[in-house]
C-alpha positions in Angstrom: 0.0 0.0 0.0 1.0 3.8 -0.5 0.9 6.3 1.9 -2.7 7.4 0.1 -4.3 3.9 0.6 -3.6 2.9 -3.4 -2.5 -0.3 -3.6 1.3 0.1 -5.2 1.4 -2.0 -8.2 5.0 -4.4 -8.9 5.1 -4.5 -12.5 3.6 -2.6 -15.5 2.5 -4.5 -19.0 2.6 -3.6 -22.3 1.6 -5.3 -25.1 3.4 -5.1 -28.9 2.9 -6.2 -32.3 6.1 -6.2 -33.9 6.9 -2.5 -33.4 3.6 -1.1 -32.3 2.3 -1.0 -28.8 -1.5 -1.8 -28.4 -3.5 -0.8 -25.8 -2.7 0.9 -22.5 0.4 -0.4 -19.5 -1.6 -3.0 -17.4 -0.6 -2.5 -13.6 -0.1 -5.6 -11.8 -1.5 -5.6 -8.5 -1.6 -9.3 -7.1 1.1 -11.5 -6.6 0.0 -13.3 -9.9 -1.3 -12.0 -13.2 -2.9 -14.1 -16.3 -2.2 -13.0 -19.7 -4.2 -15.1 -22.4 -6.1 -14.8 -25.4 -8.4 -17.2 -24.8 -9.4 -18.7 -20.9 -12.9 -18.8 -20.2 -14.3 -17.0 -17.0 -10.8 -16.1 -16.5 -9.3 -12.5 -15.2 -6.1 -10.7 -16.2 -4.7 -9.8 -19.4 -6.8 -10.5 -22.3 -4.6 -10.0 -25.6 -8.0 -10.2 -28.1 -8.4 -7.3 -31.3 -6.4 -4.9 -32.8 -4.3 -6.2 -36.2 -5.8 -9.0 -38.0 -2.2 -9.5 -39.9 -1.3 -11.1 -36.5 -4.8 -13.1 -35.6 -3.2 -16.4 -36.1 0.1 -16.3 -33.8 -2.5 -14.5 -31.6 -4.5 -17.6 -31.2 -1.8 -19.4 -30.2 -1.5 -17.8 -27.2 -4.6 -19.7 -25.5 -4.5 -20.2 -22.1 -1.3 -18.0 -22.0 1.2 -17.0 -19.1 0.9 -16.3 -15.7 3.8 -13.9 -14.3 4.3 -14.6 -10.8 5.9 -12.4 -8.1 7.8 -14.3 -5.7 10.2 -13.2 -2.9 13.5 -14.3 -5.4 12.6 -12.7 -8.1 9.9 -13.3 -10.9 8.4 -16.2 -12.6 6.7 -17.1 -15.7 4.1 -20.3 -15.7 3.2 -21.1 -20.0 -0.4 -22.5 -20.2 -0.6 -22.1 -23.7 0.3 -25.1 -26.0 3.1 -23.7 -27.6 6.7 -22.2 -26.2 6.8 -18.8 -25.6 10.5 -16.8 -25.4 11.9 -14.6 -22.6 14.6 -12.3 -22.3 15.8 -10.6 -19.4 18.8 -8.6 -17.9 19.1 -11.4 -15.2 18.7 -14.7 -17.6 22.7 -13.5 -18.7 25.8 -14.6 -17.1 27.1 -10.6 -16.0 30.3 -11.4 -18.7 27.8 -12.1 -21.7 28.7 -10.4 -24.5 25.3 -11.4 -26.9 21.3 -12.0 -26.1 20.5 -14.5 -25.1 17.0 -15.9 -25.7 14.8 -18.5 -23.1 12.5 -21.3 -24.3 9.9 -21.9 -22.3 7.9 -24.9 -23.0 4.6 -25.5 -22.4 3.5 -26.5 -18.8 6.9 -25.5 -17.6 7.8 -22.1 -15.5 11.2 -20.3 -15.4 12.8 -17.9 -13.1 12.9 -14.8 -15.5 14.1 -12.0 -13.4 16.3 -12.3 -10.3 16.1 -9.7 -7.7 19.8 -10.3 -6.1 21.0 -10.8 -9.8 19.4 -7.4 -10.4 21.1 -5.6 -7.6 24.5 -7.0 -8.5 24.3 -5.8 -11.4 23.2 -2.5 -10.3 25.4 -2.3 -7.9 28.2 -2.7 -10.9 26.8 -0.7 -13.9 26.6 -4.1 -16.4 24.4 -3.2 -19.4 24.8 -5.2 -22.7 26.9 -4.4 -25.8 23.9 -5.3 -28.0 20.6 -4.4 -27.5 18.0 -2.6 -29.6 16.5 0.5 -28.3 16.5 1.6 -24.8 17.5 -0.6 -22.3 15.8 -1.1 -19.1 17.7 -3.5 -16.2 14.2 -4.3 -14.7 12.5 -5.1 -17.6 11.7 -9.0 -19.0 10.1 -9.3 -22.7 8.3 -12.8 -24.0 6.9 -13.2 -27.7 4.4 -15.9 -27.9 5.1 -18.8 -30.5 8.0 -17.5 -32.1 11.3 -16.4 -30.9 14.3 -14.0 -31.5 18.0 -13.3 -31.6 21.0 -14.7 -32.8 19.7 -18.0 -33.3 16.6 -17.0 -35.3 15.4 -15.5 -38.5 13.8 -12.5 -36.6 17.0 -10.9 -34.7 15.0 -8.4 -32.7 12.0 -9.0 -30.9 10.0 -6.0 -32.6 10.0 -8.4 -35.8 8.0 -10.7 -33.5 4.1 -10.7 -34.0 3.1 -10.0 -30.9 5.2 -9.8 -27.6 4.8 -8.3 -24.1 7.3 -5.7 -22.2 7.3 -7.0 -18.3 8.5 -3.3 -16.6 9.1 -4.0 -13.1 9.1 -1.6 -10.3 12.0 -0.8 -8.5 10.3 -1.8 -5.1 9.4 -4.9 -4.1 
């Protein structure tokens, strides 16, 4: 809570296609947030309209993520039925020189941001030699279905159909 009774939110979303943002930030409050496209009575995210050029990656998305606040850091869940791709400052070894790109399966979860990893790094001023646009240290990006970087056609996330930009707060 704030000083003015709001409840504080932890993490901002945004939602892309390729290099256009859709829609307004979505504020997580709870510990746990749904992001889908299609989930039946459920609440969260729902990543339906806009650009029909991107309808069927879109539809992939199903059951979607759940992005999970925990006290190490946070977590993505994939419901959907196929991978979706993470980067994030924290997913690095400090000394990596390239971007390196997460696969999350479905049904499996991942550690994508650590809070002490963070801080290090903080604490040390480590930003990457590569990186497209601005670059934010508490900041995690997944594209659904299709995946980026120097192992794939698309080498920047933007080229991705659709995507989401995790901005975390700086508080925990």
């Amino acid at each position: 809570m704030t000083s003015g009774g709001h409840r504080s939110h932890w993490c901002s979303v945004a939602y892309w296609e390729q290099r256009t943002r859709v829609g307004r930030l979505y504020p997580a409050h709870e510990p746990s947030l749904s992001i889908f496209y299609d989930l039946p009575q459920g609440t969260g995210l729902c990543l339906r309209g806009s650009s029909s050029s991107v309808q069927q990656i879109r539809s992939k998305i199903g059951f979607g993520i759940i992005l999970s606040r925990e006290p190490d850091g946070v977590w993505v869940y994939n419901r959907s039925q196929h991978p979706v791709f993470v980067h994030s400052p924290t997913l690095d070894p400090p000394s990596a020189r390239g971007l390196s790109v997460k696969r999350v399966m479905p049904g499996f979860s991942l550690k994508v941001f650590d809070y002490e990893c963070s801080s290090w790094m903080a604490e040390h001023s480590v930003k990457p030699e590569s990186q497209e646009g601005p670059w934010d240290p508490h900041s995690v990006r997944i594209s659904f279905a299709k995946g980026w970087g120097p192992c794939y056609s698309r080498q920047f996330i933007t080229s991705c159909p659709c995507w989401l930009e995790v901005l975390l707060n700086n508080h925990r």
